[in-house]
C-alpha positions as CSV (number, residue, x, y, z in Angstrom):
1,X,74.3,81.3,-157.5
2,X,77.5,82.1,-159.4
3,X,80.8,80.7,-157.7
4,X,84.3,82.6,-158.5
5,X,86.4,80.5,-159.6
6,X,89.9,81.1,-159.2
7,X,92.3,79.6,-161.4
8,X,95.5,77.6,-160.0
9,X,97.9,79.4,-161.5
10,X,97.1,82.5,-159.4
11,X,97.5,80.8,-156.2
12,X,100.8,78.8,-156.9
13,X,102.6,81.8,-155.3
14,X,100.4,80.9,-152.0
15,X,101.3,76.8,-152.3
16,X,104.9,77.3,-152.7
17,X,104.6,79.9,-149.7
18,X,103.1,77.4,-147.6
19,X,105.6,74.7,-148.9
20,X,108.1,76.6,-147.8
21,X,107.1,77.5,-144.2
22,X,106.3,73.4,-143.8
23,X,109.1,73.2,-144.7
24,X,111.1,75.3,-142.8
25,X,109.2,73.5,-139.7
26,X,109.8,70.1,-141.0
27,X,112.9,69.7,-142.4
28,X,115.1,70.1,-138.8
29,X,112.8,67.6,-137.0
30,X,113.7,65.3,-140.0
31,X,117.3,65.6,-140.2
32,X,117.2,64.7,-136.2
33,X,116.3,61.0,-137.2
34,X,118.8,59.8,-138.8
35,X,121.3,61.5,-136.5
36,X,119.7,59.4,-134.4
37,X,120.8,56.4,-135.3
38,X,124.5,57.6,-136.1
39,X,127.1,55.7,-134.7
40,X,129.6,58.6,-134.6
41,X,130.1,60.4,-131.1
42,X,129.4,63.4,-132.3
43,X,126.7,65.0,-134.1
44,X,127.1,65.1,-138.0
45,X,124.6,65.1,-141.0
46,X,124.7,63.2,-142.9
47,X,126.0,60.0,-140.7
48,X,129.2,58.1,-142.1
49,X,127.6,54.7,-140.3
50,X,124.6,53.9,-139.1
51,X,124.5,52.1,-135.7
52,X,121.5,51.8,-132.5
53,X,123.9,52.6,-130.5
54,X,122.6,55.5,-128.6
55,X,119.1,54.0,-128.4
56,X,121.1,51.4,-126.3
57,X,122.9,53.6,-124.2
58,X,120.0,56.2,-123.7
59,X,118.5,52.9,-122.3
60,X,120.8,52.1,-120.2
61,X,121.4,55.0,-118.4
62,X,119.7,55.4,-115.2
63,X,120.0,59.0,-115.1
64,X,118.0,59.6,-118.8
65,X,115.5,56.9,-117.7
66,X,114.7,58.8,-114.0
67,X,114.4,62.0,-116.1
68,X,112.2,60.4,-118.9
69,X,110.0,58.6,-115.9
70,X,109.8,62.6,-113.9
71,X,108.5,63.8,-117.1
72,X,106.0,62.1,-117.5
73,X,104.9,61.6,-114.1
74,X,104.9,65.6,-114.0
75,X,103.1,65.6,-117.5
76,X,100.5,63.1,-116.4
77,X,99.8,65.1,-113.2
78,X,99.8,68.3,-114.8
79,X,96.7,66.8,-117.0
80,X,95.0,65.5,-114.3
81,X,94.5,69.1,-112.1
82,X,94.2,71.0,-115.3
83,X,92.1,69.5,-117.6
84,X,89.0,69.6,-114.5
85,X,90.2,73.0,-113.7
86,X,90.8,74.6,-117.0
87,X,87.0,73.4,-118.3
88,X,85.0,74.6,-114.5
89,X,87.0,78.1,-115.4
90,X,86.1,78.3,-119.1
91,X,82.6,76.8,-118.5
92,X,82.0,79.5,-115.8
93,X,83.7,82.3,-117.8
94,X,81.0,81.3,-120.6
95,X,78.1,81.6,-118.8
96,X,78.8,83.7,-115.7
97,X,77.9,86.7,-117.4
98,X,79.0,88.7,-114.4
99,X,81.6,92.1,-115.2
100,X,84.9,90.7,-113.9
101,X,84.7,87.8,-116.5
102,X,87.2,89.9,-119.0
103,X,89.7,90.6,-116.2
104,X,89.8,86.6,-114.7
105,X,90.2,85.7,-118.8
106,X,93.1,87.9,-118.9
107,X,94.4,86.5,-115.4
108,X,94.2,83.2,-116.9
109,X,95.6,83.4,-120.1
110,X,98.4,85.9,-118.4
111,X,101.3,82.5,-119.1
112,X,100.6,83.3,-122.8
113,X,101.6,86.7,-122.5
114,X,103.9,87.4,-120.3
115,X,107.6,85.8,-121.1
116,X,108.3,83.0,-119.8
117,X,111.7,83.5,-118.2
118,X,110.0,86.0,-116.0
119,X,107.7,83.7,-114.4
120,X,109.9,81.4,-114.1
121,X,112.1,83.9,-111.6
122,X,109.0,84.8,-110.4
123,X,108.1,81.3,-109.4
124,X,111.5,80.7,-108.0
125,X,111.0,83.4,-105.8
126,X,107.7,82.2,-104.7
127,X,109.2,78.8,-104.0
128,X,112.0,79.9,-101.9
129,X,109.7,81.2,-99.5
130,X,107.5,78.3,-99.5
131,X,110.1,75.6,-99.7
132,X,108.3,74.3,-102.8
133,X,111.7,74.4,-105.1
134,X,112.9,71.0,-106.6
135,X,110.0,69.0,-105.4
136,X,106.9,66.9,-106.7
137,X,104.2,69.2,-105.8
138,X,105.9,72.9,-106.9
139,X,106.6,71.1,-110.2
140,X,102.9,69.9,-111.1
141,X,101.5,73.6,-109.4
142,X,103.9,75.4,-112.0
143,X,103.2,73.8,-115.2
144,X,99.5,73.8,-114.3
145,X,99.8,77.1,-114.6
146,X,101.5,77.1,-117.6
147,X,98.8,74.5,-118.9
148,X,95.7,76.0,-118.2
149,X,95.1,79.0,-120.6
150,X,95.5,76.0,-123.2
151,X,92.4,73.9,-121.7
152,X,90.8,77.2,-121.4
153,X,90.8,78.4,-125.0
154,X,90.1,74.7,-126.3
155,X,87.3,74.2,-123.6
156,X,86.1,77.4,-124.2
157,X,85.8,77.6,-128.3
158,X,84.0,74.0,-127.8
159,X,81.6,75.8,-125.5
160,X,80.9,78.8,-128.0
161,X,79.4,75.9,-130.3
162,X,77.2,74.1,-128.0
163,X,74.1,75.3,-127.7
164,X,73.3,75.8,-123.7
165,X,69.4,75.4,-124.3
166,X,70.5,71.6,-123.8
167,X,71.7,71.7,-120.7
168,X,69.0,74.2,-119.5
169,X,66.5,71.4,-120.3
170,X,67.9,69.3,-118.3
171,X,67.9,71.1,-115.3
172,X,64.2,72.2,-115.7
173,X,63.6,68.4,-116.0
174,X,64.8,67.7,-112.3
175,X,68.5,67.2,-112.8
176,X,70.9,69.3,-110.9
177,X,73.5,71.5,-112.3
178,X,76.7,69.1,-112.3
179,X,74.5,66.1,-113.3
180,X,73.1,68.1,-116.3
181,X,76.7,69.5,-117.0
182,X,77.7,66.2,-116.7
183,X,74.8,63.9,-118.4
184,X,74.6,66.5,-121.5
185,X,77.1,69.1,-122.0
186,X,80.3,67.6,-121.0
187,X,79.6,64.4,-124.3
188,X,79.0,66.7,-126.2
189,X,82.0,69.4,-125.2
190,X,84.6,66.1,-124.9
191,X,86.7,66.3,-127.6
192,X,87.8,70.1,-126.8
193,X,88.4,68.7,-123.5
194,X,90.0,66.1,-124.9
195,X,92.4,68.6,-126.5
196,X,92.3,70.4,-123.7
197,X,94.5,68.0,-122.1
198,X,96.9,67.1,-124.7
199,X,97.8,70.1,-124.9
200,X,98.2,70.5,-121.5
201,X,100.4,67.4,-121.6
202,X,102.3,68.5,-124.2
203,X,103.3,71.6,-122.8
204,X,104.0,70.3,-119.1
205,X,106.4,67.5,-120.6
206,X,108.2,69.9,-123.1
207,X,108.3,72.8,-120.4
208,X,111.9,73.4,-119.8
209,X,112.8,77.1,-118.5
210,X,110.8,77.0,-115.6
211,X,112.2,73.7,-114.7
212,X,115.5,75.0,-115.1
213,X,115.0,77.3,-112.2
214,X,113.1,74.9,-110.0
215,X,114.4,71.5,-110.5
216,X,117.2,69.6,-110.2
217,X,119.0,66.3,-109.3
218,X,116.5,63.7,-108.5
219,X,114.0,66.1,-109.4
220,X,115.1,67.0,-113.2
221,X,112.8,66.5,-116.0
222,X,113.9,65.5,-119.0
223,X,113.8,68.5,-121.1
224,X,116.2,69.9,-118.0
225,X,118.5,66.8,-118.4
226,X,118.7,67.9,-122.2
227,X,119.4,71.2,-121.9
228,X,122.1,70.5,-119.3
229,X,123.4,67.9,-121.4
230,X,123.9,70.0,-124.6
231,X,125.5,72.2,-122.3
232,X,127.7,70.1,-120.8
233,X,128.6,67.7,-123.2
234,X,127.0,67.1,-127.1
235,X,126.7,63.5,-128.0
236,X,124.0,61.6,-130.6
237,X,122.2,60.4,-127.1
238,X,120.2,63.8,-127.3
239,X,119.1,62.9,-131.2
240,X,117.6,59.6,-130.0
241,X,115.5,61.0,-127.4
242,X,114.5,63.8,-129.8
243,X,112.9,61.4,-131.9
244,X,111.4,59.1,-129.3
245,X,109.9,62.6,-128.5
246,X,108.9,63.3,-132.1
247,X,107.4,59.7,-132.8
248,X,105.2,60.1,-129.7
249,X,104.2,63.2,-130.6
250,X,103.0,62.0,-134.1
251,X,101.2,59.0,-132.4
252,X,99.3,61.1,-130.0
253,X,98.2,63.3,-132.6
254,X,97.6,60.2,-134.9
255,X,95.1,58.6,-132.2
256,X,93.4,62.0,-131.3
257,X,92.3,62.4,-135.3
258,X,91.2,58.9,-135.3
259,X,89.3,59.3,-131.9
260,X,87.7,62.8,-133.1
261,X,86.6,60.9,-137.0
262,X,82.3,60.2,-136.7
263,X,81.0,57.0,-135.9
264,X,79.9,54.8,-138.7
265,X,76.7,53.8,-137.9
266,X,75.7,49.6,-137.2
């Protein structure tokens, strides 16, 4: 078998393409950090002095640490209903087999394509009726709808790769359907779940248009408490959380790639 090879030369126009776009993606998240630690009041690049300054007022604010803490509690709740619902709707998409199966996919993954502003109204709407607006539980419903088409397409391109004979053995050995879904198929489907709910995380903690419409006060997340504040008033304190943000963000990653690497064996 003859292999083409393709000299280096002819694809430096491709490296210095994709240089460029990482680049273009990188290079602001960068340039955050050390604005970070500025000890200006405003927000300049490069900083005259360096200082922790607003990493010591960003923890000493009560009203950035209730945000941070509403974030995260949203975020963490978020996960928790859509990671189980995303994968019992991708794993019955996948083997349903029944007609309607495209039009509930599209229903699902409908947050992806329609813009986001216009659910947001639409959920406002919603929420005026049902007195859900600026509380706990409208919060969590909202961005697990904005979550779930990600646990769907991560649970769901796992499942395309798993061979279903598996967990049709099982069940013709005695066990029942969830304890064969969850004895064989779920192991072996974990780390799309897995991602699943990171991503899910990710977006329910970084979500901040529809929480602009239905939050507030008490109830602001932080991305809301951001936006307001580089409305209101512009000061290095947004820099620091921004790369608190991006440090986490890099850790989680970090752990999942470490978490998804094979066993060595004893």
């Amino acid at each position: 078998m003859i292999e083409d090879h393709v000299p280096v030369r002819s694809r430096l126009w491709l490296f210095l393409t994709g240089g460029l776009v990482i680049a273009f993606l990188i290079v602001p998240v960068l340039i955050v950090i050390p604005i970070s630690f500025s000890s200006s009041t405003l927000l300049e690049f490069p900083p005259r002095a360096y200082s922790l300054r607003w990493y010591r007022a960003l923890l000493g604010s009560l009203e950035w640490r209730d945000a941070a803490w509403m974030s995260v509690k949203v975020a963490v709740l978020t996960t928790l209903v859509a990671t189980p619902v995303g994968t019992a709707a991708a794993y019955g998409l996948h083997v349903g087999g029944f007609k309607a199966a495209g039009i509930l996919r599209l229903l699902i993954l409908a947050p992806l394509l329609v813009p986001v502003i216009l659910t947001a109204i639409g959920i406002f709407y919603l929420y005026a009726l049902l007195g859900l607006n600026n509380t706990l539980v409208g919060l969590v419903l909202a961005h697990t709808m904005l979550a779930l088409p990600f646990v769907v397409l991560s649970v769901a391109a796992g499942l395309r790769s798993y061979d279903m004979a598996q967990e049709r053995v099982a069940r013709s050995l005695g066990a029942n359907w969830f304890r064969a879904f969850r004895s064989v198929t779920l192991p072996q489907i974990r780390l799309p779940v897995l991602s699943g709910a990171l991503l899910a995380f990710i977006s329910s903690f970084d979500e901040v248009i529809v929480a602009f419409f239905i939050s507030g006060g008490e109830m602001a997340t932080l991305p809301r408490r951001m936006f307001s504040a580089l409305r209101d008033q512009i000061e290095p304190t947004i820099a620091a959380i921004s790369t608190i943000l991006v440090v986490l963000s890099v850790a989680t990653v970090a752990v999942v790639e470490v978490m998804r690497r094979p066993r060595r064996p004893d």
